[in-house]
N, C-alpha and C positions, 0 to 999 in steps of 0.2 A: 654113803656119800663118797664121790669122789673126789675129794679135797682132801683126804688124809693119804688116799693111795699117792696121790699128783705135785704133794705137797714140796716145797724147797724146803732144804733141811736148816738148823738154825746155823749151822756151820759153815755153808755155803752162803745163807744169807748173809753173811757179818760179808763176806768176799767180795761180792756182789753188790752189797750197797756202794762199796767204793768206785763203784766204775759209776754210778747213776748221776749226770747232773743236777747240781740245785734247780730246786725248781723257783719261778719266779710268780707271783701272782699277780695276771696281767687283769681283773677284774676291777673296772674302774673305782669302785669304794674301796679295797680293799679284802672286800669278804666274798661271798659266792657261794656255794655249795659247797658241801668238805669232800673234799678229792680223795677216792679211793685208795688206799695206802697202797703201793712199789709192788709190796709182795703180793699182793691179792693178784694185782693186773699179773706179776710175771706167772705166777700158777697158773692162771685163766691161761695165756700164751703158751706155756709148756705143755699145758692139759690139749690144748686143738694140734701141737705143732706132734703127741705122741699118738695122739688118738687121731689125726684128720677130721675129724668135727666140723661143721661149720661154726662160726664165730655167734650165730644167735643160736647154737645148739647150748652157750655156753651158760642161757638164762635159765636153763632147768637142773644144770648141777649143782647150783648154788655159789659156785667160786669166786664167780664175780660177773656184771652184767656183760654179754657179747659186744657192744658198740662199746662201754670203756674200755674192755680189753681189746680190741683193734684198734681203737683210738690210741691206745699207750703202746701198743705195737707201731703204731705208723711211726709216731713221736718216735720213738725208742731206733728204728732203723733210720729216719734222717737226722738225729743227732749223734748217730752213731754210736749208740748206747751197745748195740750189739758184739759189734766191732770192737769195742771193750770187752766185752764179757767176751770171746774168743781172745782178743792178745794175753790179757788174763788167766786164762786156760791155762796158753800153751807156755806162759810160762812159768804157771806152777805146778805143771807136766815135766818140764824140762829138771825142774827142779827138784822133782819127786823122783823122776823115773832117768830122765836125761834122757836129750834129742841129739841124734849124729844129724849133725848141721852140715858134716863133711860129704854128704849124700844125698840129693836133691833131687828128683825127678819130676819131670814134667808130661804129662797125657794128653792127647790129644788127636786128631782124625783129618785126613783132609781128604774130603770125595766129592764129585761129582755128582750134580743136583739129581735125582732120579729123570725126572720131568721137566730140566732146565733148559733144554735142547743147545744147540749148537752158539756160538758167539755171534757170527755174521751172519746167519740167517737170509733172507729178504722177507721183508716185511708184508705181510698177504695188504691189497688193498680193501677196504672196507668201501660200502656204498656212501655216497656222501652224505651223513646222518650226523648233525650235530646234537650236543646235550641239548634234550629236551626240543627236540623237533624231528617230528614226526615225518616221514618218507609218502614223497607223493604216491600216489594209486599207481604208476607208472613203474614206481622201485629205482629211478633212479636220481630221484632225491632235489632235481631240480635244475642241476648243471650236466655238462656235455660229460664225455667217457674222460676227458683227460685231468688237468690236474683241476681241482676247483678252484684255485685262484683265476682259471684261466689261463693261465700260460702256457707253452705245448711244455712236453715230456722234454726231456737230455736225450740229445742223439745217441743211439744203440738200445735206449731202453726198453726192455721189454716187460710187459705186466704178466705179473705172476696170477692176478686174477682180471678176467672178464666178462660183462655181461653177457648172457646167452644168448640176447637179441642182437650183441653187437658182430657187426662185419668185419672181417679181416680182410 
C-alpha cells in the first residue's frame, strides 16, 4: 500500500498540526458525518502533489478518498493553511541550517510575445457580422462599404480591407 511509503512522519506531524486552524463545525445540529482526520487528507495531498495522480486516482490507494482530499486542499490553500506550512519551513531551516538573508536574488524574463505582433497595428476591417447574425447571401451583411453606423469614414482614411466587388 502506498500509505506507508507517502506517509508524514510523527515528528513532523507534532510541526504541522500547529499551523492547522480550528476547525469550526458549521452543521446545523451540531453533528454530521465524522470528518476525516488532518493527516489522512494531508498524505492523500503529498501522495498526488509527489506522484501527479489525479485526485480520484486517490480512491484506490486507500489513503483517503480523492474529493475529501481536494476538498481539504482547496480549504487548506484559501485559509492559507499552506502558507503556514512553508513560513514554518523556512524557519526551522533557518534555524537548523541558517539562511544569509544578506543575499537575495530575484528571477525573472521579459520577452516579446512570439505572436503578439506590433502595438499600433491597423485593425483589418471585418464584414459587417454581428454576434449571432448571419451574413446576407450578398456577403456584405446588409449595410453600405463604409462605416455601419452610417456615418462616412475620417478624411485621409484608408481601408486596410475591401470588398472585391467594390469600386475604387
Amino acid at each position: 500500500m502506498a500509505e506507508n511509503r507517502f506517509s508524514v512522519s510523527d515528528a513532523l506531524w507534532a510541526r504541522i498540526q500547529g499551523c492547522l486552524l480550528p476547525r469550526k463545525n458549521t452543521h446545523r445540529f451540531g453533528g454530521g458525518r465524522p470528518r476525516r482526520p488532518d493527516r489522512d487528507c494531508l498524505n492523500a495531498i503529498l501522495f498526488v502533489l509527489r506522484t501527479g495522480c489525479q485526485w480520484k486516482a486517490l480512491d484506490a490507494t486507500g489513503i483517503c478518498p480523492g474529493s475529501t482530499a481536494h476538498d481539504r486542499f482547496q480549504q487548506w490553500v484559501e485559509d492559507g493553511t499552506f502558507l503556514r506550512f512553508w513560513q514554518a519551513g523556512l524557519l526551522a531551516y533557518d534555524e537548523l541550517k541558517g539562511i544569509d538573508w544578506s543575499f537575495l536574488s530575484m528571477d525573472g524574463a521579459m520577452t516579446k510575445a512570439p505572436l503578439g505582433g506590433e502595438k499600433h497595428r491597423p485593425q483589418p476591417h471585418r464584414p459587417g457580422q454581428r454576434r449571432n447574425q448571419t451574413q446576407s447571401a450578398g456577403g456584405r451583411g446588409g449595410h453600405s462599404l463604409g462605416r455601419r453606423d452610417g456615418r462616412s469614414q475620417p478624411a485621409g482614411h484608408v481601408p486596410v480591407w475591401t470588398h472585391p466587388g467594390a469600386r475604387g
